[in-house]
C-alpha positions in Angstrom: -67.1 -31.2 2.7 -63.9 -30.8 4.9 -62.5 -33.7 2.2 -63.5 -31.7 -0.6 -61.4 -29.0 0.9 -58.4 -31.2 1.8 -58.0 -32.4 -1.6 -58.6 -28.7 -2.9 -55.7 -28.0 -0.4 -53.4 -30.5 -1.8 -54.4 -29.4 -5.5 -53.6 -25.9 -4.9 -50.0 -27.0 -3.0 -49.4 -29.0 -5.7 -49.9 -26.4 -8.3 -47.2 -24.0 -6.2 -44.8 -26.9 -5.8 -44.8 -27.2 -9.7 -44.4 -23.3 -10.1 -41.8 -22.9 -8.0 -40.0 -25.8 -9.3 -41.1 -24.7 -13.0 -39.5 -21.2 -11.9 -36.2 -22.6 -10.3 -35.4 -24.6 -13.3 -35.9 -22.0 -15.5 -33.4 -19.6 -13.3 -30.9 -22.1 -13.2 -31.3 -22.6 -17.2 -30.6 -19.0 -17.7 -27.7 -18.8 -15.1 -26.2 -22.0 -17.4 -27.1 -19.4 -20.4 -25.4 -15.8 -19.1 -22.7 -17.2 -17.0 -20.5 -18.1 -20.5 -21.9 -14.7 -21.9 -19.9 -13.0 -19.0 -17.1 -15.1 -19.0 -16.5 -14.1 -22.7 -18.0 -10.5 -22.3 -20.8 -10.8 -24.5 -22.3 -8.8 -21.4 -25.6 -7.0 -23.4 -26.5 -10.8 -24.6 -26.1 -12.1 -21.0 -28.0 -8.5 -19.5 -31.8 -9.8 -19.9 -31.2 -13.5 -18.8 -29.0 -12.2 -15.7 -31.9 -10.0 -15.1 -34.5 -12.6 -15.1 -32.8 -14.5 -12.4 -31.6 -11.8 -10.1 -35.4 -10.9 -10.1 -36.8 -14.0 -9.5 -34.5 -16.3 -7.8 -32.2 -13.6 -5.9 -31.1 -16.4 -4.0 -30.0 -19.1 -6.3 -26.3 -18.6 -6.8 -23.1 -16.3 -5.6 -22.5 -15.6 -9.4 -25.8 -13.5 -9.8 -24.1 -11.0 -7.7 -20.5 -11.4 -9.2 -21.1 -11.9 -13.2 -24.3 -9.0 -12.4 -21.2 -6.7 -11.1 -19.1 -7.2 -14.9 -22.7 -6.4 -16.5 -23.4 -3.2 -14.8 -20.1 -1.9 -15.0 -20.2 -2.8 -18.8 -23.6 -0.8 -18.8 -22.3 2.4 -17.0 -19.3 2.5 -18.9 -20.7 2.8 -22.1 -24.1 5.0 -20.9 -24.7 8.7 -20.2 -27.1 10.8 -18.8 -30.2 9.6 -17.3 -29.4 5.6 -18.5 -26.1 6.0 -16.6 -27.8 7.3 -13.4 -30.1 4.4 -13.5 -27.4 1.8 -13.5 -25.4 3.0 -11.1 -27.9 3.3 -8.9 -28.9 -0.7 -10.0 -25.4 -1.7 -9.0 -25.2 -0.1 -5.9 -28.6 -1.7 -5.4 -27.3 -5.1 -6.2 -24.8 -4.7 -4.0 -27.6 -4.7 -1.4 -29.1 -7.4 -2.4 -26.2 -9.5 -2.6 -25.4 -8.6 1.2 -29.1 -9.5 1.9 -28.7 -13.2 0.6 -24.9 -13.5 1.3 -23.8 -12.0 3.9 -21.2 -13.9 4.4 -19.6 -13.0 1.3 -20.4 -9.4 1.4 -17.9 -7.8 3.8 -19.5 -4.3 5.0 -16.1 -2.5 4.6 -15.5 -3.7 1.5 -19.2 -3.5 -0.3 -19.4 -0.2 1.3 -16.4 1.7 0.3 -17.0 0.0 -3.0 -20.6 1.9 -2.7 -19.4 4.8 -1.9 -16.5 4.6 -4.7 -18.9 4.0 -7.3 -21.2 7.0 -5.7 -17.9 9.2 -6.0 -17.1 8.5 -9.6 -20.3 9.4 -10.8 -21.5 12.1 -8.2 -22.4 14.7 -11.0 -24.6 12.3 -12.3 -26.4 11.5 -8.8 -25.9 14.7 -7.6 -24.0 13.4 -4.3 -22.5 15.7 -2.1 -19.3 15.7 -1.0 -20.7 15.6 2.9 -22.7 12.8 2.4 -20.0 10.6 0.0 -17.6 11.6 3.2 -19.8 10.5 5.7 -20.3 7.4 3.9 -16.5 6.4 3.6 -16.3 7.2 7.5 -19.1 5.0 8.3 -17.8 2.4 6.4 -13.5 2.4 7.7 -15.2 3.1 11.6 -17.4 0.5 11.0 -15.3 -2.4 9.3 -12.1 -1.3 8.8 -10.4 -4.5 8.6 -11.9 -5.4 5.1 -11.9 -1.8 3.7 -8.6 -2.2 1.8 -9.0 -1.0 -1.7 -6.2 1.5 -2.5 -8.6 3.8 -4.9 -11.1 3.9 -2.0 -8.7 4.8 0.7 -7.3 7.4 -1.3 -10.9 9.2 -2.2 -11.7 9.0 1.4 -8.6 11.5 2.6 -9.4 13.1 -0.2 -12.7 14.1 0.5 -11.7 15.4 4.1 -9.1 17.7 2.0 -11.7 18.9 0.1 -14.3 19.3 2.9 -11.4 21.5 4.6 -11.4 23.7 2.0 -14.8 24.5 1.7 -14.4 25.0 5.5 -16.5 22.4 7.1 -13.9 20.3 8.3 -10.5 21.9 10.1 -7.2 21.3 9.7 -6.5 18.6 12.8 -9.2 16.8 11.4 -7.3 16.6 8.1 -4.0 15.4 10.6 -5.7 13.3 12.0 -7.4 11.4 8.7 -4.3 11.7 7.2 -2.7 9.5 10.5 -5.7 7.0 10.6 -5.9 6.4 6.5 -2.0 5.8 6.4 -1.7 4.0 9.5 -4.2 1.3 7.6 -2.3 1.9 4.7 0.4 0.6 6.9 -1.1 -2.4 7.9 -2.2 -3.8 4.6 1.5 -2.9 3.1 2.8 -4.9 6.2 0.7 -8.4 4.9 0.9 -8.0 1.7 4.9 -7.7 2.2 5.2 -10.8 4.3 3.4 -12.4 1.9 6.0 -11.5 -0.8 8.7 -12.4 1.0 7.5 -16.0 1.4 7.7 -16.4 -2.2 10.9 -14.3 -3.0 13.0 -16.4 -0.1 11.5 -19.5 -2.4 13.3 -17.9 -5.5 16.1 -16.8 -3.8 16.6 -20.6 -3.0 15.9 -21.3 -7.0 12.5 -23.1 -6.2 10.2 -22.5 -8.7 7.2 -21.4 -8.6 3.8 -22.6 -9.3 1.2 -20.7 -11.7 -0.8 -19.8 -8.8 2.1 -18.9 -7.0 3.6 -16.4 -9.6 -0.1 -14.9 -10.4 0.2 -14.5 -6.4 3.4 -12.6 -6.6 2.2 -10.3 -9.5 -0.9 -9.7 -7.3 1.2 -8.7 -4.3 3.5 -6.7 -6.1 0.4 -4.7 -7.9 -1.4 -4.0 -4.7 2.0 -3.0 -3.0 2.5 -0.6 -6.1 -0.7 1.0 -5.7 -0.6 1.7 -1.8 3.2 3.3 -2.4 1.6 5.2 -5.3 -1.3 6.5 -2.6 0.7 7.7 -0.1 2.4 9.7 -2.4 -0.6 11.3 -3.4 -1.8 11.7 0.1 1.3 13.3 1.2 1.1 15.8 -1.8 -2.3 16.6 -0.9 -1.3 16.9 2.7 1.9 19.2 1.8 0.0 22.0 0.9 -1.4 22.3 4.5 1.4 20.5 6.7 4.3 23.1 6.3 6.2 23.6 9.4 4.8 27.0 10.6 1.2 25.3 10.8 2.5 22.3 12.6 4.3 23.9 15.1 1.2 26.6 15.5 -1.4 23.8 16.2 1.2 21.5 18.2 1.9 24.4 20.4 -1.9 25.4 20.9 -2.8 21.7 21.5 0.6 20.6 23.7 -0.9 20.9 27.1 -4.4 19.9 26.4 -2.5 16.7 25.2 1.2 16.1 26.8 0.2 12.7 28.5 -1.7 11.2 25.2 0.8 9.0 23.9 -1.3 8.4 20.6 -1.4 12.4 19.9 2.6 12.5 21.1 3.3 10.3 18.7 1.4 11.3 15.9 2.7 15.5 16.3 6.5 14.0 16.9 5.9 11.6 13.6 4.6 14.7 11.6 7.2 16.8 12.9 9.9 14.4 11.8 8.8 13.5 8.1 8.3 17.5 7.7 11.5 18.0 8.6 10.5 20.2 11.4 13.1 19.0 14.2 14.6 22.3 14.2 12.1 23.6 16.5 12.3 23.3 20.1 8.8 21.9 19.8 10.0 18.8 18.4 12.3 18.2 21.0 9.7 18.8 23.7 7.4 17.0 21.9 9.9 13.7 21.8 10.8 14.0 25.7 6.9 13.9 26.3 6.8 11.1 24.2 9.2 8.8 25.6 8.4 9.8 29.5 4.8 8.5 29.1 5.1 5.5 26.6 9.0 4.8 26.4 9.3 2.5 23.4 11.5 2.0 19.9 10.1 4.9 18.5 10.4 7.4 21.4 14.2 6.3 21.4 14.5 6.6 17.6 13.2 10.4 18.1 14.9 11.5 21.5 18.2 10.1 19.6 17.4 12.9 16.7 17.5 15.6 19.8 20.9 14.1 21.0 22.4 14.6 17.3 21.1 17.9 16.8 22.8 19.0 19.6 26.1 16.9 18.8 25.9 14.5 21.0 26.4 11.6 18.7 27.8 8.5 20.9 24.7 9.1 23.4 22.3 9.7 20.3 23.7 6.1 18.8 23.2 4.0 22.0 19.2 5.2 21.9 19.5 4.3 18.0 20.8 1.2 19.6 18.0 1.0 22.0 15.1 1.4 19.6 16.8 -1.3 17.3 16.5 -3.5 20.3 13.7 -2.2 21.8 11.2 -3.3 18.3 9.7 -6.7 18.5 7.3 -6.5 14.9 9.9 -7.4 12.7 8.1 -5.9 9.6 8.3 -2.3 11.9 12.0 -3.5 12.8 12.9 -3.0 9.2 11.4 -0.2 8.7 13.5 1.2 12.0 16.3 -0.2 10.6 16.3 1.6 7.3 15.4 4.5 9.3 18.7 4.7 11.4 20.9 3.3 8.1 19.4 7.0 6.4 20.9 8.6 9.9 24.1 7.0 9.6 24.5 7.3 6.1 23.9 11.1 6.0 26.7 11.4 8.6 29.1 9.2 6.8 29.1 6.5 8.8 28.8 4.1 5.8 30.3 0.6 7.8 27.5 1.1 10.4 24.9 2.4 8.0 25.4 -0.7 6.0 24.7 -3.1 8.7 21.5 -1.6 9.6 20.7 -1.5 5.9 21.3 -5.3 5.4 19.4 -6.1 8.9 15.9 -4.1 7.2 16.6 -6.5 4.3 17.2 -9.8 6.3 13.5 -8.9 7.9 11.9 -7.6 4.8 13.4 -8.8 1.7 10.9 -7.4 -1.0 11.7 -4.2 0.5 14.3 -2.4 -2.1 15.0 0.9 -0.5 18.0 -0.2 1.5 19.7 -1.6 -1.5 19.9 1.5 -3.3 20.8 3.3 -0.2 23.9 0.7 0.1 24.2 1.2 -3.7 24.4 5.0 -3.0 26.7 5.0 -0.6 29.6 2.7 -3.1 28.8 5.4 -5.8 29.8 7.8 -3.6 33.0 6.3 -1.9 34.1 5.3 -5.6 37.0 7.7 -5.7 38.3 6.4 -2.0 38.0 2.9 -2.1 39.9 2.2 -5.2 43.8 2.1 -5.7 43.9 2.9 -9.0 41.4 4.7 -11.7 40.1 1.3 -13.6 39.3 -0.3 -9.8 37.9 3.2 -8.4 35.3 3.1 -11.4 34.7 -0.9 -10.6 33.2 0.2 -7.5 30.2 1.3 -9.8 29.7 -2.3 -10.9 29.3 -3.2 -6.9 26.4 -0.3 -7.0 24.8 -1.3 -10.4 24.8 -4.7 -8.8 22.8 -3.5 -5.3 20.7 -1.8 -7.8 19.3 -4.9 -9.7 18.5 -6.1 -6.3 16.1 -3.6 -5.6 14.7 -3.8 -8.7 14.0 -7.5 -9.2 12.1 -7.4 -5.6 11.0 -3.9 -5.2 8.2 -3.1 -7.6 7.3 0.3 -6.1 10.9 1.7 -6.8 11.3 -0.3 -10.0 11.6 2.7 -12.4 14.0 4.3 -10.1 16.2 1.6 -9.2 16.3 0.9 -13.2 17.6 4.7 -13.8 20.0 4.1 -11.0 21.5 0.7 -13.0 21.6 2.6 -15.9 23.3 5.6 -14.5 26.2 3.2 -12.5 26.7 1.2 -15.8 27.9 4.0 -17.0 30.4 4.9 -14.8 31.7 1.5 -14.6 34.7 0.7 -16.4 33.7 0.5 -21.0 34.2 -2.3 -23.0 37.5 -0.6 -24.4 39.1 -0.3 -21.0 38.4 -3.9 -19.9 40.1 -4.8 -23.6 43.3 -2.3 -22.8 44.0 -3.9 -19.6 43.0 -7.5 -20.3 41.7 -8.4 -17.5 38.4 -9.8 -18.5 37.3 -12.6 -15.7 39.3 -11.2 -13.2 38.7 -10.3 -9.6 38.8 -6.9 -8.2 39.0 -6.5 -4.3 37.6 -3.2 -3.0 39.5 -2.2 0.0 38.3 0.4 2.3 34.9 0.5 4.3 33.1 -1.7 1.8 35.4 -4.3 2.0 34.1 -6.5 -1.0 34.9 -8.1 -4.5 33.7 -8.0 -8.3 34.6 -9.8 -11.5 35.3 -7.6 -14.1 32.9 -8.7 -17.1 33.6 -10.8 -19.9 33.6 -8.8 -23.4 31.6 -10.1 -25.5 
């Protein structure tokens, strides 16, 4: 009897064994059959195989989760109504899934804030509220912020505490203070993505070319950094409308002593109060003193040196410019410091100093453009002093075109500026007819003055 029941046992094993292996072949034939459907969009011919396998053999392969995301995109863009509903709600359940059998590959931050995104772009159609699609952004940056990087997502997540605000259920240091933690990541990612650029920009720079990878690298750099300039933008628009001046210096006020020995609230009110422009207000200069007594660092000198210069004392406001120059050690914040104090100088005329600081941000931060147009800016404007005669004062336009075409060959958020900019100098530079009447085609012009450089007049051709 017990025989008859071990060889039953084995029988019925067997039978399973055959199933499953019946059933994995079968997955892996259809994943051979969708996979190519994907690849060349075919994507309702590749739904019901892709189906099959995610159902049965969840497990079996990374692309179930990848090609599955193309196919349910496909689906929800081209569906309404109820249909639509139903495959966003697959996606976002697939998504699940995927972190279930691949975790690993499933960063929370990410796969939520790409949740939540998809939640947000369809939240008529699953009637989600702007609380919970809120909540669920938070959640995911508290949670893993280091992988929630997606520019679209970052932006709908201030967004909705702007809205929230509105419909009065969050208040307006909350907004601040979203604004501060979403940009301060915004920060961060720009940072990378910059020194990542400028390994491959100092290889062109030395005429090494490129590999394919390498150049799809650079045009993947550039696009990201392009969308997080394009973000903050946005976020400071939405945040304009509530962060004028007479509300910043009404809630700094209120809040002050509640928080003059937080150095993390100092320097977020000081920050706010000198992008706004507020620095009129005695507030600002009691917020900077605060500041630097209880975490004295580069940017508690860079703001105490604003103080000094609005009330005109300029050499002791330069030495803590100096200070806070000296005083950064991230050389990626170091150029932005830099370009900061160039701006300072620059407004004040102090074009020879100004300069130096300018080329110093570029030295650390090459694919930064910004500081070339502000050097091009200042030669545009010293045209009429720095040349001894008419044709060589309007030469001094070729040396600002020229800083222009820097910034735009490495700067792709400014590109369309810096190329109105190359334009605009062009123009002012000496015209084919002149270069003919004086015949000096080839020949070098020294610029005297504080810019103290050379051009060659171009050839006509």
């Amino acid at each position: 009897m017990k025989f008859k029941i071990a060889i039953s046992l084995v029988f019925f094993l067997a039978i399973i064994n055959v199933s499953f292996a019946q059933k994995d072949l079968e997955c892996k034939t259809k994943l051979s059959l969708f996979h190519p459907d994907v690849k060349s969009k075919n994507f309702d011919r590749a739904y019901e195989h892709w189906k099959f396998v995610k159902d049965s053999c969840p497990e079996l392969s990374i692309a179930i989760y990848i090609d599955g995301e193309k196919i349910l995109k496909d689906k929800i863009k081209r569906a309404s109504g109820i249909d639509q509903k139903g495959f966003v709600e697959a996606l976002v359940e697939l998504w699940k899934t995927r972190e279930v059998y691949f975790p690993n590959r499933t960063p929370d931050g990410e796969y939520q804030a790409k949740t939540f995104q998809i939640m947000y772009n369809y939240k008529s159609v699953l009637k989600k509220s702007n609380d919970e699609l809120y909540n669920g952004f938070d959640k995911a940056f508290n949670t893993d912020k280091k992988t929630f990087t997606n520019p679209k997502s970052l932006y709908t997540y201030f967004s909705l505490v702007v809205t929230l605000n509105e419909e009065g259920k969050k208040t307006l240091k909350e907004v601040f203070d979203k604004y501060d933690d979403v940009n301060e990541k915004i920060e961060t990612e720009v940072k990378n993505y910059s020194i990542n650029l400028n390994k491959l920009i100092e290889k062109d720079d030395q005429n090494i070319v490129l590999t394919l990878k390498e150049k799809q690298r650079k045009a993947s750099y550039e696009s990201y950094l392009k969308n997080y300039s394009l973000i903050s933008e946005n976020m400071a628009k939405l945040l304009d409308k509530k962060a004028d001046c007479p509300n910043l210096i009404q809630l700094y006020n209120r809040d002050f002593q509640a928080h003059e020995n937080d150095s993390i609230w100092l320097k977020r009110a000081v920050s706010r109060m000198y992008y706004k422009e507020c620095t009129e207000d005695e507030l600002y200069e009691k917020l900077a003193i605060a500041y630097d007594k209880v975490a004295p660092s580069a940017d508690t000198k860079f703001f105490v040196a604003l103080v000094l210069l609005k009330k005109g004392k300029t050499k002791e406001a330069e030495k803590y410019l100096a200070q806070a120059y000296e005083l950064e050690t991230d050389s990626f914040k170091k150029s932005n410091l830099a370009y900061r104090i160039g701006l300072i100088l620059k407004k004040r005329k102090s074009y020879t100093k100004a300069r130096n600081y300018f080329r110093n941000a570029l030295k650390l931060n090459p694919s930064s453009g910004k500081p070339h147009l502000a050097i091009a800016d200042m030669y545009h404007d010293s045209a009429n002093n720095c040349g001894d005669i008419p044709f060589n004062k309007r030469a001094v336009y070729w040396l600002a075109a020229k800083e222009a075409r820097k910034a735009s060959k490495v700067d792709p958020t400014i590109r369309n500026d810096a190329n109105k900019f190359i334009k605009r100098y062009e123009a002012l530079a000496p015209s084919k007819e002149m270069i003919f009447i004086c015949g000096c085609s080839g020949q070098v012009i020294k610029i005297s003055c504080w810019i103290q450089s050379s051009i060659i007049v171009p050839e006509i051709k």
